[in-house]
C-alpha positions as CSV (number, residue, x, y, z in Angstrom):
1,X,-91.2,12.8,-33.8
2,X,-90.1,13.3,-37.5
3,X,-86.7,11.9,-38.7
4,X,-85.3,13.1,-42.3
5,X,-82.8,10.6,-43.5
6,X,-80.3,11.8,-46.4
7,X,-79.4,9.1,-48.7
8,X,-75.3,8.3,-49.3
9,X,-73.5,11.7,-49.6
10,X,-71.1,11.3,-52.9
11,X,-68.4,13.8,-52.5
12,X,-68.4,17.5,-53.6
13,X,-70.8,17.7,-55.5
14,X,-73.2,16.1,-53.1
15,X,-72.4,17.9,-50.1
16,X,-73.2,21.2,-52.5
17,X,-76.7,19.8,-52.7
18,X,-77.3,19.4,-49.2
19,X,-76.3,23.5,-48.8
20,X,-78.4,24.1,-51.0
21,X,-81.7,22.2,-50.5
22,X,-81.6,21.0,-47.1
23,X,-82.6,24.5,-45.4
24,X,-85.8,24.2,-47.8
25,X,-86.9,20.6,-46.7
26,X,-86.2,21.3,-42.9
27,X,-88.4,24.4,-43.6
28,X,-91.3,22.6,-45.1
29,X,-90.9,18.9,-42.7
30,X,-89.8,20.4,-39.6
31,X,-87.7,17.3,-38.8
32,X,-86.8,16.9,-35.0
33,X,-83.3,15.2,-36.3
34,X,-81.5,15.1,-39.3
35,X,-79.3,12.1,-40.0
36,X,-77.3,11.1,-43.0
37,X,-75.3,8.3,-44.7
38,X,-71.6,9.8,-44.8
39,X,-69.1,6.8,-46.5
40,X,-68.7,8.2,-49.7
41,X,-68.9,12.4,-48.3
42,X,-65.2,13.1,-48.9
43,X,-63.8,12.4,-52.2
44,X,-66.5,9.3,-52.8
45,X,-64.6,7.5,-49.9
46,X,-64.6,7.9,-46.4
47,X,-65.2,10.9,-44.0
48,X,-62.7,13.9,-43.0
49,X,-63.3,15.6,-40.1
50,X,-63.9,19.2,-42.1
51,X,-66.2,17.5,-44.6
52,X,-68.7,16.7,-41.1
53,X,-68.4,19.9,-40.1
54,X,-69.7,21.3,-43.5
55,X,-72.1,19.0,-43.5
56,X,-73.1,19.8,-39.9
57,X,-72.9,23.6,-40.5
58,X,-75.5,23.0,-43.4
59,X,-77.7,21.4,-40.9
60,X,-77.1,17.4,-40.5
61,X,-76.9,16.3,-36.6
62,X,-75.6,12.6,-37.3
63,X,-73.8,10.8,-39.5
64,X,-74.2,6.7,-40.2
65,X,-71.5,5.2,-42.4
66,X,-70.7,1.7,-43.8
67,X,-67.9,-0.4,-45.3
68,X,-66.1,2.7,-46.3
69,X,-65.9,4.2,-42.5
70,X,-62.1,3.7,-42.1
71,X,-61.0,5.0,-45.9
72,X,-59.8,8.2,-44.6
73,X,-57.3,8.3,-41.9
74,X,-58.4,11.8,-40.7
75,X,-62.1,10.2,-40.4
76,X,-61.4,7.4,-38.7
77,X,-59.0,9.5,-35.8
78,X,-62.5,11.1,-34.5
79,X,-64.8,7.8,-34.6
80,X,-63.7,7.2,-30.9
81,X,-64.5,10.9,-29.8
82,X,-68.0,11.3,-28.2
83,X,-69.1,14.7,-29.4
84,X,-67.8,13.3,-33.3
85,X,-71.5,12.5,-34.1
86,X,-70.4,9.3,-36.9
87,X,-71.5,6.0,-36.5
88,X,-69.2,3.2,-38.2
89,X,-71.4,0.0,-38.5
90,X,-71.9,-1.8,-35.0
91,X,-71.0,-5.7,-36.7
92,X,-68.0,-4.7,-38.5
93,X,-65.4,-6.8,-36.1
94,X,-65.4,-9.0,-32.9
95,X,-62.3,-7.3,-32.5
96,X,-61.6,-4.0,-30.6
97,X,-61.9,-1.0,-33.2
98,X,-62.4,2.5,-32.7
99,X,-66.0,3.9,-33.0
100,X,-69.5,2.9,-32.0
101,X,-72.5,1.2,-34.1
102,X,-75.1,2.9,-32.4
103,X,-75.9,6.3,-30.4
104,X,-78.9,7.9,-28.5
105,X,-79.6,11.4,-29.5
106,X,-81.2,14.0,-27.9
107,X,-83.5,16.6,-29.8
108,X,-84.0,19.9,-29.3
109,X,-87.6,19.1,-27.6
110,X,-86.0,16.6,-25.3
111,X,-87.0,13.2,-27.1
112,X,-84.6,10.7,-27.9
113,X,-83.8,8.2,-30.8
114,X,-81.7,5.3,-30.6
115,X,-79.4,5.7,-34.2
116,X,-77.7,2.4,-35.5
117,X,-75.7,1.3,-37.8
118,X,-75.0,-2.5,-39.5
119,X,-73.4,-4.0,-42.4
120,X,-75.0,-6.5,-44.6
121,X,-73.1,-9.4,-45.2
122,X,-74.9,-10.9,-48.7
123,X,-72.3,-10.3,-51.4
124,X,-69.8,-8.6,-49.5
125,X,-66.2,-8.4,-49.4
126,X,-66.0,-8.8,-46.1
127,X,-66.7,-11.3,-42.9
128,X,-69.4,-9.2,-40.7
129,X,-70.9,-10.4,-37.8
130,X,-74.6,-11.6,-37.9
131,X,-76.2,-8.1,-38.4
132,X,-79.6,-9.8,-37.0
133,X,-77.9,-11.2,-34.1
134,X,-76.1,-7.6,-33.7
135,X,-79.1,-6.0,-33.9
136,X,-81.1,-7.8,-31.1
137,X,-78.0,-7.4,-28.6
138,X,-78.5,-3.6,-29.5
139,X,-81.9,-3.7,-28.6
140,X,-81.2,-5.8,-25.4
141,X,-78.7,-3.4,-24.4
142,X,-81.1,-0.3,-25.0
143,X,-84.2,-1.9,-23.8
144,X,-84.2,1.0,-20.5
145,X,-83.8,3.8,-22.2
146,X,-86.6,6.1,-22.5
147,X,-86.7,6.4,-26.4
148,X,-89.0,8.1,-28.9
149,X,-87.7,6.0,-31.9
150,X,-85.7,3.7,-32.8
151,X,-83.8,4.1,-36.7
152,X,-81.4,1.8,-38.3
153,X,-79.6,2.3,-41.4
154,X,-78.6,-1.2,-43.3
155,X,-76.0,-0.7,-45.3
156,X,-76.0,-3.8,-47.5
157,X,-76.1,-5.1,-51.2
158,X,-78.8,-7.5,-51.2
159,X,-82.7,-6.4,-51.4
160,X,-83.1,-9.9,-50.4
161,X,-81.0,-9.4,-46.7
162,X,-82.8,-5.7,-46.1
163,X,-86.0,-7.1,-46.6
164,X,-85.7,-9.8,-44.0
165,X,-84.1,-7.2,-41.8
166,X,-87.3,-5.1,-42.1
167,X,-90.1,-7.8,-41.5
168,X,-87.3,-9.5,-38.8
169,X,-87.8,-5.8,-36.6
170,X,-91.4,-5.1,-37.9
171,X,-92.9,-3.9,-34.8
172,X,-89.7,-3.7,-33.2
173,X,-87.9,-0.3,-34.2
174,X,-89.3,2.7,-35.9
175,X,-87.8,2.2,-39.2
176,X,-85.8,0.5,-41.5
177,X,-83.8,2.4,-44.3
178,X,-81.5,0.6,-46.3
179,X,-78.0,2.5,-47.9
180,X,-75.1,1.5,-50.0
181,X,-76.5,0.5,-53.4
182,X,-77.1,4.6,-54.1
183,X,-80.1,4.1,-56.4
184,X,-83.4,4.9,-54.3
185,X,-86.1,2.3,-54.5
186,X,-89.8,2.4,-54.7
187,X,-90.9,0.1,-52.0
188,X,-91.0,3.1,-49.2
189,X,-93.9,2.0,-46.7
190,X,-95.0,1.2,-43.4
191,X,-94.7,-3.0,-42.6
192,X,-97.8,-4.7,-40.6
193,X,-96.7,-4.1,-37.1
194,X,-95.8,-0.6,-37.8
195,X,-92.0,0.0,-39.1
196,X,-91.3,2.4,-41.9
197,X,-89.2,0.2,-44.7
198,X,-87.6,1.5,-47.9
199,X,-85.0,-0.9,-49.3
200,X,-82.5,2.0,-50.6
201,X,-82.9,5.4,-49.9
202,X,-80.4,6.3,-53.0
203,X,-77.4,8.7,-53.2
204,X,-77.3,12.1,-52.5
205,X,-74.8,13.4,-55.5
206,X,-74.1,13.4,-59.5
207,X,-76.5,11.9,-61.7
208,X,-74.4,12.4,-64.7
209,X,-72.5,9.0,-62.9
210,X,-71.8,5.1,-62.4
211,X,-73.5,5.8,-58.7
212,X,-71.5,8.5,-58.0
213,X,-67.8,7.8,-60.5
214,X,-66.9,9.2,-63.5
215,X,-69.4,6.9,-66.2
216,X,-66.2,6.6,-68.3
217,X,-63.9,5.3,-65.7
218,X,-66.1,2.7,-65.0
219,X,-67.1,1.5,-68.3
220,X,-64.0,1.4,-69.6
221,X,-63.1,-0.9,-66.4
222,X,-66.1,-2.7,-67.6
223,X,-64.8,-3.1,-71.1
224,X,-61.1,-3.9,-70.3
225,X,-61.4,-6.1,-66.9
226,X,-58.8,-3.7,-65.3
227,X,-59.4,-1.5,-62.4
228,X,-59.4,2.5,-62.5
229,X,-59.3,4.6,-59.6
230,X,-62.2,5.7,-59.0
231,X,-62.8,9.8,-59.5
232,X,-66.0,11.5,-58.3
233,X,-68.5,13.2,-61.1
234,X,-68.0,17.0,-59.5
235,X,-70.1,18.4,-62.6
236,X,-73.7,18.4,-64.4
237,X,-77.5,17.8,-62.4
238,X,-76.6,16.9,-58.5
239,X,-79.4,14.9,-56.7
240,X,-80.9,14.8,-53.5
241,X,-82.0,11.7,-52.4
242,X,-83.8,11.2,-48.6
243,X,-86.8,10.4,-46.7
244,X,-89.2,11.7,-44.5
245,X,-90.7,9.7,-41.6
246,X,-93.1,10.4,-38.8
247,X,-93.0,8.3,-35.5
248,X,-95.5,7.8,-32.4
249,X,-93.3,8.8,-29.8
250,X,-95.5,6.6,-27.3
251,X,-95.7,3.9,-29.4
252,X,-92.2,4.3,-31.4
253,X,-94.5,3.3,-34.2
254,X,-94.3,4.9,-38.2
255,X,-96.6,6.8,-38.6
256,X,-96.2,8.0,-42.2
257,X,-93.0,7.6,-44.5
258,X,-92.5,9.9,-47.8
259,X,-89.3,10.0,-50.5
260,X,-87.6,13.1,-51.2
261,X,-86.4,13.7,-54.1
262,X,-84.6,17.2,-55.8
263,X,-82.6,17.0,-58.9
264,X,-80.8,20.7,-59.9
């Protein structure tokens, strides 16, 4: 099985990326699914439901999100609806919310892959539940299903908390790709007991940005302490940010992991 993973989608500008390049990378990967980050896809913040369907239109069949997942209200009326294919992060509250952390979806060829989705908690606003402790009740609950990989998208701050993640599921799922600080990192590889790790997979949007905001919005919050709303960059280079990775589907083992990267 190969699973293409597309980096946080930063508004406008990075949706217009994905129409443009994506149709080129499926044509030279051949991915079986397409998944993507989807917390910042509308407006830098949050999901609509219109902005998914572009975005599926162009060729993405699921969505993850993170600590943005309720920012729009027209988003966050699908999360509850089956065939709405958005994950909101599966530790995000004891309490009954709408959505699901974690999915099973089927490919064209009939394999599966178990999708989830979890919050770090290091530097955070937020109290999350144990994202490890979430993460082996996942695994618990999915242990009969007849899967050909297992993916999990961290969203979290710390390189220190995805990193533990990783080696805590080496062996365990298929891979490991970590969100939310939109700047990829170079540490893409396959762990001992044979999970694919890369710590950030970086932002799919403006590079002409403060990870995706106007630069001068945010350094002149910088420079006065006071906070701006936040505007997407809509203009100048776009980049695509994702990764490839090839599974066992007997063994739900990485078999090879690759960045993408396209700047235009």
């Amino acid at each position: 099985m190969k699973i293409f993973f597309i980096g946080d989608i930063f508004g406008e500008g990075g949706r217009r990326i994905v129409r443009d390049v994506l149709p080129g990378v499926k044509a030279k990967y051949s991915p079986d699914v397409v998944i993507a980050n989807a917390e910042n896809i509308t407006h830098g913040s949050g999901f609509s439901y219109n902005s998914i369907e572009e975005m599926r239109e162009a060729g993405i069949d699921f969505f993850t999100s993170g600590n943005h997942a309720w920012s729009n209200s027209d988003g966050r009326e699908h999360l509850d609806d089956k065939d709405f294919p958005v994950l909101r992060p599966a530790n995000f509250s004891a309490f009954k919310i709408s959505g699901r952390g974690y999915d099973i979806f089927t490919c064209k060829n009939g394999e599966k892959i178990l999708i989830i989705n979890l919050m770090g908690r290091v530097f955070m606003k937020r109290d999350y539940e144990c994202p490890f402790f979430m993460m082996d009740k996942i695994l618990e609950e999915t242990s009969n299903e007849d899967l050909s990989a297992i993916f999990l998208d961290f969203h979290a701050e710390a390189t220190s908390e995805k990193e533990a993640m990783g080696f805590y599921l080496d062996g365990r799922v298929s891979a490991v790709i970590g969100t939310h600080t939109h700047v990829p990192t170079m540490d893409y590889r396959i762990l001992k007991n044979g999970t694919a790790y890369m710590s950030d997979a970086g932002m799919t949007g403006p590079e002409d940005s403060v990870i995706g905001v106007r630069k001068e919005i945010i350094i002149k919050s910088f420079l006065t302490q006071i906070h701006a709303k936040h505007e997407p960059e809509t203009s100048g280079p776009m980049l695509f940010n994702g990764v490839i990775i090839e599974v066992d589907s007997s063994t739900q083992k990485a078999l090879n992991v690759e960045h993408v990267h396209v700047r235009k």
